[in-house]
py3Dmol code that shows the C-alpha trace and the ligand (Angstrom):
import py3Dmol

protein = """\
ATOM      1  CA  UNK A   1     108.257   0.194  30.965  1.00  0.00           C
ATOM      2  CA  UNK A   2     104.689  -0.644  32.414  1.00  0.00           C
ATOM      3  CA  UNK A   3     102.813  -1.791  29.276  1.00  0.00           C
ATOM      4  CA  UNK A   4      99.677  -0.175  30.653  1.00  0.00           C
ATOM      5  CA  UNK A   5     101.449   3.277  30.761  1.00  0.00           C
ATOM      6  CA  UNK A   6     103.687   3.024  27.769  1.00  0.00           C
ATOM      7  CA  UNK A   7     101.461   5.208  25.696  1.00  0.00           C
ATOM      8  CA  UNK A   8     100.581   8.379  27.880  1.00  0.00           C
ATOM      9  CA  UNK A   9     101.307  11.525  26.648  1.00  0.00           C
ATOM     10  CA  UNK A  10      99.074  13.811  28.855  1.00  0.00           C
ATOM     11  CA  UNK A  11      98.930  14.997  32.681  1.00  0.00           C
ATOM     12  CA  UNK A  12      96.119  16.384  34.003  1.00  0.00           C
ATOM     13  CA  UNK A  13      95.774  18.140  37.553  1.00  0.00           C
ATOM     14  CA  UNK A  14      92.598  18.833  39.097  1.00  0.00           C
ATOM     15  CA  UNK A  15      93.799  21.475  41.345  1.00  0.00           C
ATOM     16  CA  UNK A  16      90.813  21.786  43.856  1.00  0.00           C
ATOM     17  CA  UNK A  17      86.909  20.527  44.104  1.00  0.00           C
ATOM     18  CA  UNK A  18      86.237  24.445  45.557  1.00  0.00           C
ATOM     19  CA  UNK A  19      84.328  26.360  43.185  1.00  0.00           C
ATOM     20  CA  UNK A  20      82.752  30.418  42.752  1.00  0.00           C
ATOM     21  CA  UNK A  21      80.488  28.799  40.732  1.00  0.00           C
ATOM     22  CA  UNK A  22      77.106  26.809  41.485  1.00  0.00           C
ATOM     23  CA  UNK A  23      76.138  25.210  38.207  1.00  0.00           C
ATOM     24  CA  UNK A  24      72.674  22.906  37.714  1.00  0.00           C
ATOM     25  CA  UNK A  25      74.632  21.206  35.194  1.00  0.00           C
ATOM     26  CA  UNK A  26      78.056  20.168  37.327  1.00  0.00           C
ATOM     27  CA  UNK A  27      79.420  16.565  36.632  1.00  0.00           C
ATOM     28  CA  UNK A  28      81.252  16.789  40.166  1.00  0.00           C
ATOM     29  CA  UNK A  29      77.922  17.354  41.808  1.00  0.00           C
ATOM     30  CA  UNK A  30      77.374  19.037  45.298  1.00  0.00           C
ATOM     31  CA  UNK A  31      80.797  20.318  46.007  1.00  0.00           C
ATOM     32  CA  UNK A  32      79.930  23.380  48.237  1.00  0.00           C
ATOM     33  CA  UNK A  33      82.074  24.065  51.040  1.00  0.00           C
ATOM     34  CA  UNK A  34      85.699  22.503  49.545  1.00  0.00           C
ATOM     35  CA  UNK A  35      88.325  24.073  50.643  1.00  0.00           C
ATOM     36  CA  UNK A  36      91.480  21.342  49.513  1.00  0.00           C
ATOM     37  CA  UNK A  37      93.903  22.220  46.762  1.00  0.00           C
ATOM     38  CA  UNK A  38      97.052  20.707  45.478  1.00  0.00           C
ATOM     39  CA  UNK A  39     100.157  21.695  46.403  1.00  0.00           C
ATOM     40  CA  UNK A  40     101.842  23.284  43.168  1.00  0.00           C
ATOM     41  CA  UNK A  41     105.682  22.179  44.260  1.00  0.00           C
ATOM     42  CA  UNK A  42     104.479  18.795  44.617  1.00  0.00           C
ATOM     43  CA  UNK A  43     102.486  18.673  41.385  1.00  0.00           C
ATOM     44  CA  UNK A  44     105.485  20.683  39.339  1.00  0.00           C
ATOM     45  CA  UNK A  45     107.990  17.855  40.650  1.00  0.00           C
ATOM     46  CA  UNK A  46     105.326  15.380  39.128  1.00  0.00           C
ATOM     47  CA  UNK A  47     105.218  16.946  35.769  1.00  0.00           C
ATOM     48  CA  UNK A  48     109.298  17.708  36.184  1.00  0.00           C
ATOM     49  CA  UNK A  49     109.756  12.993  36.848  1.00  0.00           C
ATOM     50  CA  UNK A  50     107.542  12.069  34.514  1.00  0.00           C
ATOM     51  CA  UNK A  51     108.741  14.503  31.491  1.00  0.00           C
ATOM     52  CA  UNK A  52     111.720  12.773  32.037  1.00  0.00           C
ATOM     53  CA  UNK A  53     110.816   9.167  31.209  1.00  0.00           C
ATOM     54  CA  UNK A  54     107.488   9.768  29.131  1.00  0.00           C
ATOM     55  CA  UNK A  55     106.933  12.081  25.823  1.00  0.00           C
ATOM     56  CA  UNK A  56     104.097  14.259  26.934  1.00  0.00           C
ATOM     57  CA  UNK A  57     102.173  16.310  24.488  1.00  0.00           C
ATOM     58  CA  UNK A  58      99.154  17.957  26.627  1.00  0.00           C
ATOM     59  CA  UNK A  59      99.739  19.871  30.124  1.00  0.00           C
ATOM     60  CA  UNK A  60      95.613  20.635  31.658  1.00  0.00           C
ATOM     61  CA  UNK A  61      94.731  22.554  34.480  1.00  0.00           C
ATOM     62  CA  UNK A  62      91.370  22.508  35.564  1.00  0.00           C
ATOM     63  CA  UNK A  63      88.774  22.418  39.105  1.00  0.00           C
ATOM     64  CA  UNK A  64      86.337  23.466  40.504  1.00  0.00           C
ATOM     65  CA  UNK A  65      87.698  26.702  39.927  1.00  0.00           C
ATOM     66  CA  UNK A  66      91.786  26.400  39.528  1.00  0.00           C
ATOM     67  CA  UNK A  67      91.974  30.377  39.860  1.00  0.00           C
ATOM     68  CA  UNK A  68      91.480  29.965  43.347  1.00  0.00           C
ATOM     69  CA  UNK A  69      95.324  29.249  44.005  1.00  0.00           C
ATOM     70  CA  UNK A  70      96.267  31.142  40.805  1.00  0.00           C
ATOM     71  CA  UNK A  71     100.170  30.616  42.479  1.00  0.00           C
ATOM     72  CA  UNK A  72     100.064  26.788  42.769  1.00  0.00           C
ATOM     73  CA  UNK A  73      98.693  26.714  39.108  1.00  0.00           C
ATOM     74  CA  UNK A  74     101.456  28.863  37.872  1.00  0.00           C
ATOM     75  CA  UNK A  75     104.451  26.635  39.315  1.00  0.00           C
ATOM     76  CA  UNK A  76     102.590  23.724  37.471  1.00  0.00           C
ATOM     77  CA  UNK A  77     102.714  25.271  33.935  1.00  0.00           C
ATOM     78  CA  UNK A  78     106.050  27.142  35.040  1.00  0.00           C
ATOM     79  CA  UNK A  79     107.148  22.927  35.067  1.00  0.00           C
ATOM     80  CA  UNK A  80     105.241  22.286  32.216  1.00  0.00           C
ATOM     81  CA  UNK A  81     106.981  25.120  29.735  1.00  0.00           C
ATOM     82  CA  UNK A  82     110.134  23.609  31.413  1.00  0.00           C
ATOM     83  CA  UNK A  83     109.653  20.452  30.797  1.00  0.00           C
ATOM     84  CA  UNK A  84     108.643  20.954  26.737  1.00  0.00           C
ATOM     85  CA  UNK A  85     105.375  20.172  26.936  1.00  0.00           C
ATOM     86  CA  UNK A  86     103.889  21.760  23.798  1.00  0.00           C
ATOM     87  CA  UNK A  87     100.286  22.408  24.677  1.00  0.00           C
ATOM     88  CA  UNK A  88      99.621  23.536  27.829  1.00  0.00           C
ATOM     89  CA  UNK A  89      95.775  24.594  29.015  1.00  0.00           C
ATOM     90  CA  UNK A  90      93.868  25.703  31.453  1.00  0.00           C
ATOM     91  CA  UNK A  91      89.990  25.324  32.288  1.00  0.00           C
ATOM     92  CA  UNK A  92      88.054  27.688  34.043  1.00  0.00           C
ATOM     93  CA  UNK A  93      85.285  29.898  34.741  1.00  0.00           C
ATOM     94  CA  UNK A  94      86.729  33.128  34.456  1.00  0.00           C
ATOM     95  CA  UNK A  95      85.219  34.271  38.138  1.00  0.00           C
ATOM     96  CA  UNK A  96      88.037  33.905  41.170  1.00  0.00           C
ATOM     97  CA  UNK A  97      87.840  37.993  42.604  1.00  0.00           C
ATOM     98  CA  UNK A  98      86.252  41.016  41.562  1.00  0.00           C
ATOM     99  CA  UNK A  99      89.518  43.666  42.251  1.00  0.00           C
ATOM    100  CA  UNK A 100      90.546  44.241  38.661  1.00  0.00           C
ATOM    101  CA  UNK A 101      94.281  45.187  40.224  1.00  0.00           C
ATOM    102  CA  UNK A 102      94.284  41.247  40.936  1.00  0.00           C
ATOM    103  CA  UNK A 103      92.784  40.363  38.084  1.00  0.00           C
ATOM    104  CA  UNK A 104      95.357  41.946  35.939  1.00  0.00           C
ATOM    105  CA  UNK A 105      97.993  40.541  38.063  1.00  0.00           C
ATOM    106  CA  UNK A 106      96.877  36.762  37.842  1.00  0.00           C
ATOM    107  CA  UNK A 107      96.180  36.964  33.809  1.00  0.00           C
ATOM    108  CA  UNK A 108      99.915  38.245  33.608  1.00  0.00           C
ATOM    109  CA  UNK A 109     101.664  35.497  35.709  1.00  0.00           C
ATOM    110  CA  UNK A 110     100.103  32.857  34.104  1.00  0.00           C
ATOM    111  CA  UNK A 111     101.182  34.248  30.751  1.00  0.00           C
ATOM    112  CA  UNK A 112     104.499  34.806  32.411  1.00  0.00           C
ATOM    113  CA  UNK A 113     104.482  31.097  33.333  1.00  0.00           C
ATOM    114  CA  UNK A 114     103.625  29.551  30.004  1.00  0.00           C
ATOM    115  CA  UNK A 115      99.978  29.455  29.525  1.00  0.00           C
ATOM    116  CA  UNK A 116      99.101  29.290  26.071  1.00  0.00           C
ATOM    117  CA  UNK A 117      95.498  27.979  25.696  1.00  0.00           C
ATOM    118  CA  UNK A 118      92.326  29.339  27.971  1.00  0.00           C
ATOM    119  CA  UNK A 119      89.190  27.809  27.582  1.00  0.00           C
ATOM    120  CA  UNK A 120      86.207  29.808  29.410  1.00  0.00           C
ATOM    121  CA  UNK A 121      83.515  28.082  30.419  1.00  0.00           C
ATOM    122  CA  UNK A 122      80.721  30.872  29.778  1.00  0.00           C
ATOM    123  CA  UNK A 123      77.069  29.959  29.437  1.00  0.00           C
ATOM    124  CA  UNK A 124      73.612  29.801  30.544  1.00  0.00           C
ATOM    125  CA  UNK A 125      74.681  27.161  33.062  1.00  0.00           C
ATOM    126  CA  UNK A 126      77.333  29.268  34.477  1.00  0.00           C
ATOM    127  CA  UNK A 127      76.254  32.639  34.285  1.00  0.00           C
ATOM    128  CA  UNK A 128      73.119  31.667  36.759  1.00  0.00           C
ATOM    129  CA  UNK A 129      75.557  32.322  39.676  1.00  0.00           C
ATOM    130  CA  UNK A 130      78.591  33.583  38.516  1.00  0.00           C
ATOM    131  CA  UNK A 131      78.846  37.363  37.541  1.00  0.00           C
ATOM    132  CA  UNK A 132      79.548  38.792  33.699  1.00  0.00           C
ATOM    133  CA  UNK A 133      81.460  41.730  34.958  1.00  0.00           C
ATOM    134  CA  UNK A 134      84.385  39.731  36.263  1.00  0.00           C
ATOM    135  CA  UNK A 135      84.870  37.227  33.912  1.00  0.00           C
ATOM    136  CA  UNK A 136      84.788  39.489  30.955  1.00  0.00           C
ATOM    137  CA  UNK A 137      87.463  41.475  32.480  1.00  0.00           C
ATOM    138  CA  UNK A 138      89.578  38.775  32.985  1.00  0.00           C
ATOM    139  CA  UNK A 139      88.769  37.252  29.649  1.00  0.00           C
ATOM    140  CA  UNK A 140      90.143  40.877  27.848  1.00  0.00           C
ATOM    141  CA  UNK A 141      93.187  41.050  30.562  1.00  0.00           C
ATOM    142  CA  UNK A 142      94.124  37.237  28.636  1.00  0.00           C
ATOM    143  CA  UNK A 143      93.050  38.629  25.462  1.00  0.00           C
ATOM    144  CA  UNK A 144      96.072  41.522  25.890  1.00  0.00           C
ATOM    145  CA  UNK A 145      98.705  39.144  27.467  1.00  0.00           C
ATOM    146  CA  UNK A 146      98.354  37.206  24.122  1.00  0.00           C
ATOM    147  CA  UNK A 147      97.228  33.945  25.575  1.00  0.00           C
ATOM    148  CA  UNK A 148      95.622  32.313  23.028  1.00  0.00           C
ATOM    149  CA  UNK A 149      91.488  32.113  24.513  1.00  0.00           C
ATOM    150  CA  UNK A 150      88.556  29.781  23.692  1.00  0.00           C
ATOM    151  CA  UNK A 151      85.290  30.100  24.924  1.00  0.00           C
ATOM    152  CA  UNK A 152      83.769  26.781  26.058  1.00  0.00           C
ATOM    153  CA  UNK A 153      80.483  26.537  26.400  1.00  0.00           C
ATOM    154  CA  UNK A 154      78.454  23.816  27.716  1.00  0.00           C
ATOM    155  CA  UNK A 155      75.691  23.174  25.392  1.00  0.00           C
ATOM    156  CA  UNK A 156      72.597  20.844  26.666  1.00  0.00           C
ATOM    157  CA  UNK A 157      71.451  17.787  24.166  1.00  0.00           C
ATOM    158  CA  UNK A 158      73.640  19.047  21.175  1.00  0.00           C
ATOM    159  CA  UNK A 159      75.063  22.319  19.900  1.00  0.00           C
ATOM    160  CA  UNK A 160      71.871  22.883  17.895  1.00  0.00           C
ATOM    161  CA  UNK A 161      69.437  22.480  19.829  1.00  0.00           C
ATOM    162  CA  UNK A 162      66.875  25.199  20.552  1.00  0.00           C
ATOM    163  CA  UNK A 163      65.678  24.778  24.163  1.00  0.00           C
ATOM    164  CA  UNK A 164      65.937  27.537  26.889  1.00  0.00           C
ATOM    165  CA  UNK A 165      69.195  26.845  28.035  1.00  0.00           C
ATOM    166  CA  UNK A 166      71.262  26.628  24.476  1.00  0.00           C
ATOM    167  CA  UNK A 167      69.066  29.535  23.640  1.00  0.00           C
ATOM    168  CA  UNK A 168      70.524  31.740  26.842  1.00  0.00           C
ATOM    169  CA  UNK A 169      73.793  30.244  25.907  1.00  0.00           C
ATOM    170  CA  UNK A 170      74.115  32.311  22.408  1.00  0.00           C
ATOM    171  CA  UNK A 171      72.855  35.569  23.848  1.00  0.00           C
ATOM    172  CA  UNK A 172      75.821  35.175  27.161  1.00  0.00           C
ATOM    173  CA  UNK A 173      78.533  33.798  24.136  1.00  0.00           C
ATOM    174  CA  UNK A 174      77.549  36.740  21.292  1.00  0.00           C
ATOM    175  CA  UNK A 175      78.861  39.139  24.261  1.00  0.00           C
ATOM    176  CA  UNK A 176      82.385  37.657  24.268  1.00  0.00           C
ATOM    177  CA  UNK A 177      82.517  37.178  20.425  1.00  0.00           C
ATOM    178  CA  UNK A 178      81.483  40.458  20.271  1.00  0.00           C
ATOM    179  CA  UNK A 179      84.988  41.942  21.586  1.00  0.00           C
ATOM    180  CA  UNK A 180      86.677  39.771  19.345  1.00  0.00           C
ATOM    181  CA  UNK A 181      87.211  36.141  21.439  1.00  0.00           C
ATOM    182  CA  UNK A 182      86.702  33.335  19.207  1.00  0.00           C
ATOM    183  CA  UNK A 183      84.287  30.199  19.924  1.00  0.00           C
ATOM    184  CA  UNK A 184      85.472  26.682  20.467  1.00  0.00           C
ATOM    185  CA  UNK A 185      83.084  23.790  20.497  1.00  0.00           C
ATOM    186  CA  UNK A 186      82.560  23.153  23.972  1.00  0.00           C
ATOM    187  CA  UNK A 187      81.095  20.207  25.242  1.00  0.00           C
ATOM    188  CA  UNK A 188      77.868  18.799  25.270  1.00  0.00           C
ATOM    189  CA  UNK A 189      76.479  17.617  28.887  1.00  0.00           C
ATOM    190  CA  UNK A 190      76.358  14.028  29.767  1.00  0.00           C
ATOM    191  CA  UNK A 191      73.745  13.077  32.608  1.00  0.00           C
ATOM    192  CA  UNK A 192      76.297  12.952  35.743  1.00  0.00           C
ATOM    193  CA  UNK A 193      76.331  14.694  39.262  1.00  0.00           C
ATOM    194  CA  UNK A 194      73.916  17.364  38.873  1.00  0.00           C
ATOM    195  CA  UNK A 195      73.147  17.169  35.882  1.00  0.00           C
ATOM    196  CA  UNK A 196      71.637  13.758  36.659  1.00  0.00           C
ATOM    197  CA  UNK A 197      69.503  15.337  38.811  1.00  0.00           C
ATOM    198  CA  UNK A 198      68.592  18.947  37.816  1.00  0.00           C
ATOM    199  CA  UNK A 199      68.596  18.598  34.017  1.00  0.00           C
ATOM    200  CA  UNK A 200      67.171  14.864  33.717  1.00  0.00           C
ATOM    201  CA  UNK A 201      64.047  15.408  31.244  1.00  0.00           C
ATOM    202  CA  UNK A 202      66.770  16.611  29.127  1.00  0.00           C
ATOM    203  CA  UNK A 203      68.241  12.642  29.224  1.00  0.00           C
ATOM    204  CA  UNK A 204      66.673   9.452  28.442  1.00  0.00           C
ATOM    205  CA  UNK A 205      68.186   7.822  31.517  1.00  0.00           C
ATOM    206  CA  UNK A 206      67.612   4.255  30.713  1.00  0.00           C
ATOM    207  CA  UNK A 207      70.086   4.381  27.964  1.00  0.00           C
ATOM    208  CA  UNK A 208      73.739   4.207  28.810  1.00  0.00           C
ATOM    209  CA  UNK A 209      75.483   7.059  28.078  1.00  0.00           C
ATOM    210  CA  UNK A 210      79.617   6.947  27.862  1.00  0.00           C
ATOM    211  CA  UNK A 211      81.618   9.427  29.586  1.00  0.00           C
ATOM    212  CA  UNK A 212      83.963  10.655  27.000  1.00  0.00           C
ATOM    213  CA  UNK A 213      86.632  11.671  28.934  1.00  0.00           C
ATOM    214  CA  UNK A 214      87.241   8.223  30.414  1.00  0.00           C
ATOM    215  CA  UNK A 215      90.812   6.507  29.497  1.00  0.00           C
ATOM    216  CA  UNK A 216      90.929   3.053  28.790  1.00  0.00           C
ATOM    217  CA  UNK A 217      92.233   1.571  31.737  1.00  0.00           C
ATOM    218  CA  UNK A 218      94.471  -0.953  29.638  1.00  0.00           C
ATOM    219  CA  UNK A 219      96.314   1.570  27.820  1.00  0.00           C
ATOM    220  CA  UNK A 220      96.489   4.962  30.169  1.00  0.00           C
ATOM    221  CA  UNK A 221      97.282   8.052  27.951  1.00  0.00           C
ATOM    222  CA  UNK A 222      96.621  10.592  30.214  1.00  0.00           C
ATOM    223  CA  UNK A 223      96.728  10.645  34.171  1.00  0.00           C
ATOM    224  CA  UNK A 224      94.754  12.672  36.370  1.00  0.00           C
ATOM    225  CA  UNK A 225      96.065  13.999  39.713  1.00  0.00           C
ATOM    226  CA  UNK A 226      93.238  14.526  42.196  1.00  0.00           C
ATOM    227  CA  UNK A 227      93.144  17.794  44.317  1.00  0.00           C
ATOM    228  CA  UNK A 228      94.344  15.209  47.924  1.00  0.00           C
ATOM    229  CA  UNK A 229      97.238  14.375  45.462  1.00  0.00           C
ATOM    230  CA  UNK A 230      95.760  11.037  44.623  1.00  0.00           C
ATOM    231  CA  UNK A 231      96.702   9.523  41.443  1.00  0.00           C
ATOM    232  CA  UNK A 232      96.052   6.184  39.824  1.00  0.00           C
ATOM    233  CA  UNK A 233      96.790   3.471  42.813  1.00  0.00           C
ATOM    234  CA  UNK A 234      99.147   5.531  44.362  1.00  0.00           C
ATOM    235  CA  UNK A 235      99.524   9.404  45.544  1.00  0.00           C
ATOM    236  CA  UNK A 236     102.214  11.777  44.792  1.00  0.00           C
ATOM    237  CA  UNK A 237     102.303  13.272  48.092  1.00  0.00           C
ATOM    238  CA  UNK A 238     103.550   9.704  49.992  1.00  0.00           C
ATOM    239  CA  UNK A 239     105.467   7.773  46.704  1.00  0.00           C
ATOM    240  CA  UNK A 240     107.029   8.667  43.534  1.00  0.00           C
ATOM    241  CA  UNK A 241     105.137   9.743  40.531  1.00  0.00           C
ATOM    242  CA  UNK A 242     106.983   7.194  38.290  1.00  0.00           C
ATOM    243  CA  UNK A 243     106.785   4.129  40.763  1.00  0.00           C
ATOM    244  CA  UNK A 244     103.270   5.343  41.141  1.00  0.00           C
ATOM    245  CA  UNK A 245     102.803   4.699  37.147  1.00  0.00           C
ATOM    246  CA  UNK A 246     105.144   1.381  37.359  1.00  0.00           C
ATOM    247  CA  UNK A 247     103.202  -0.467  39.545  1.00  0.00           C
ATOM    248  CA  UNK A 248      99.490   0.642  38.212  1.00  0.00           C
ATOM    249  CA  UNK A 249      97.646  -2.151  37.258  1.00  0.00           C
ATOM    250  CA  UNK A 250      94.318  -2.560  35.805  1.00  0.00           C
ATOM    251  CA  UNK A 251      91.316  -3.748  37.776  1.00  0.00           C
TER     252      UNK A 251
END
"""
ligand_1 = """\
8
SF4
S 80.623 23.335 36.292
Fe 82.616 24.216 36.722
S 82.173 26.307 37.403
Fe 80.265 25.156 37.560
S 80.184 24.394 39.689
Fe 81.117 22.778 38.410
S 83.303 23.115 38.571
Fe 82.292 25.010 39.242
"""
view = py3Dmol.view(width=600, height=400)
view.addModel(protein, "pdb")
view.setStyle({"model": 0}, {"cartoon": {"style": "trace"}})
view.addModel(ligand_1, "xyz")
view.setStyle({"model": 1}, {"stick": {}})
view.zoomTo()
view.show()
């Protein structure tokens, strides 16, 4: 086995760049107009090879918003229930139509197709352009399927901190908690894509600041298939997913 890959025990598929939301805060910067998404046969045969050679632990879905092709997102946990894969999640902003008949519809398939963690990304950041309305009735349409939910917020220079923003951010979240859905931890913004650019005096941008979600590229543990199906130095669209991890390298 590739000694760079021995150790990976997570897939993750970033389904599409296209978004319903416009946040001043996005790490993926200017994405407007995106239409690409992954194909979810493709990406459930990935997750069907490489839970055949590799222990995974951790199945994540996430975007732009994943919701978008709520069907390709389902065959990918559909594989990843298959497959054994203990925790399986899914990222997103709550906001992909307003007809609560749909709605309904897409909370039960994906409970149907072994969702069991939700994290909602609710806060001042993402409630400047996307609507409560929808979102909360998607968020109780999880809440009855049984799916276990998180909200997720996106706090700006730490979880404590009083400015404006983190401020906003308790008044949106105290509306969820307040029909029972419980509060994860979140994440606290790094300066990258827009952030970088709409919330610098937040950052002292002559320090270096570590992305951390980055993998050491020495000892993958978790892959991360890109929307055009690239992956690593390969894609799983033109070559195998486990020849794609055999031959990785380091640069
Ligand atoms: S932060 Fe999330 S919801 Fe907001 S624009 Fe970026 S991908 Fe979309």
């Amino acid at each position: 086995m590739n000694k760079y890959v021995k150790n990976l025990n997570r897939i993750e598929f970033l389904v599409t760049l296209a978004c319903t939301g416009h946040c001043k805060h996005c790490s993926e910067g200017d994405h407007a107009g995106f239409t690409e998404h992954l194909d979810g046969t493709c990406a459930a045969k990935a997750v069907d090879d490489i839970c055949h050679v590799y222990k995974i632990d951790s199945l994540m879905v996430f975007g732009g918003e994943p919701l978008l092709y709520p069907e390709d997102v389902c065959k990918i946990f559909e594989a990843g229930k298959k497959a054994g894969i203990r925790r399986r999640d899914l990222i997103t902003n709550g906001y992909f139509s307003k007809d609560e008949k749909l709605i309904q519809e897409v909370a039960e398939q994906l409970a149907k197709n072994g969702l069991n963690r939700l994290l909602l990304s609710v806060d001042a950041f993402h409630q400047e352009t996307i609507p409560l309305e929808p979102v909360m009735a998607f968020a109780k349409c999880i809440q009855y399927t049984g799916i276990n939910i998180e909200l997720s917020p996106a706090w700006l220079v730490s979880q404590d901190d009083n400015n404006p923003y983190n401020v906003k951010t308790r008044e949106i979240l105290k509306l969820f908690t307040d029909v029972g859905l419980g509060l994860g931890t979140g994440n606290v913004i790094w300066p990258e894509g827009n952030a970088r650019i709409y919330l610098k005096d937040y950052f002292n941008l002559s320090k270096e600041y570590v992305n951390p979600y980055e993998d050491d590229p020495r000892d993958v543990k978790s892959v991360s298939i890109e929307p055009d199906g690239k992956v690593l130095q390969g894609n799983i669209y033109q070559d195998n997913i486990i020849d794609i991890l055999e031959n990785y390298r380091p640069m």
